[in-house]
N, C-alpha and C positions, 0 to 999 in steps of 0.2 A: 624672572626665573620662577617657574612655576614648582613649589616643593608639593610632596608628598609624605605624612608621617606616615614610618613603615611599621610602630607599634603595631602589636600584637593585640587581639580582645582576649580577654579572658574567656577559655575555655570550661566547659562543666567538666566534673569529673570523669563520666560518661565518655565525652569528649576526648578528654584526657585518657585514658583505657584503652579506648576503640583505637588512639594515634600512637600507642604504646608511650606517652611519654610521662615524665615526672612529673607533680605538680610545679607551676613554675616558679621560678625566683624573679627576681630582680636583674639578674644575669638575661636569664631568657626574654625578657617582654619585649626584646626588638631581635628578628631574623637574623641568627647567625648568618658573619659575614658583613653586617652593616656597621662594624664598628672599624673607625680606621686609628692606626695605629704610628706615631710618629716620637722617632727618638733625634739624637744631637743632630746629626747630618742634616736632617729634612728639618728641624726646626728654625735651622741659619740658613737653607733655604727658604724657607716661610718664616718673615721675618715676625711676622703677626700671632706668632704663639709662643715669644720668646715671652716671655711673664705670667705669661695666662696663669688662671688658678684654678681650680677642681669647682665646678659650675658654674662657670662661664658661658653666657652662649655664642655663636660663631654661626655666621652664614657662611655655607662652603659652594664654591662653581668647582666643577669637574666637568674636566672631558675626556672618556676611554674610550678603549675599542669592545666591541663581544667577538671575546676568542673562543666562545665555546655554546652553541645551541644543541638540548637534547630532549629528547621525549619520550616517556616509559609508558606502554600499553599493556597490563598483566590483565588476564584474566581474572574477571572476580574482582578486580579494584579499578578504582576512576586513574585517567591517564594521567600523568608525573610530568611538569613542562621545569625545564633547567635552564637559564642561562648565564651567564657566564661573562663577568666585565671587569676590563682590566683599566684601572684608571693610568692613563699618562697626563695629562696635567691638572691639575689645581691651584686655587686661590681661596683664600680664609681672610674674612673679615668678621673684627668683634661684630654681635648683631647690633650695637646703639647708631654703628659708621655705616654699616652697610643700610641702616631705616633711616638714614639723615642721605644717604645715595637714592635711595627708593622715590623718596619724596621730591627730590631736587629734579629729580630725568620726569618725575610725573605732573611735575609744573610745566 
């Protein structure tokens, strides 16, 4: 499974101004929208985050659909591409289980 980290670079102020945004927090350094969110239901279905603790790491597998492609062409600005993905299933493993999986299918 091929990841990609969707952090954010830090921006110059300049940068910052011209994208109208605040300077960032901690909150911001990853694209809204990339944070998933799970309460009681989904945790007893995912048996695998019943314990977990606040920094923990977790390799996650998803498979959605894209319900939604868009593309904004203004004048005066670079084109806007949006899309749009609904996960229907997942799987969460701590990452120590999932690099002892890694290594075993790569033998």
């Amino acid at each position: 499974m091929a990841m990609v980290n969707l952090k954010r670079p830090k921006r110059t102020k300049k940068e910052l101004k011209e994208e109208a945004m605040q300077v960032e927090t901690e909150q911001d350094r990853y694209p809204w929208g990339t944070r998933l969110d799970f309460h009681e239901d989904e945790i007893d279905k995912i048996g695998t985050l019943q314990g977990m603790e606040g920094g923990e790491e977790i390799v996650i597998r998803a498979k959605g659909k894209v319900i939604q492609v868009s593309t904004i062409m203004r004048e005066g600005s670079k084109k806007r591409e949006h899309v749009e993905i609904q996960i229907t299933d997942i799987g969460i493993e701590d990452a120590n289980s999932a690099e002892e999986a890694f290594k075993a299918e790569s033998k």
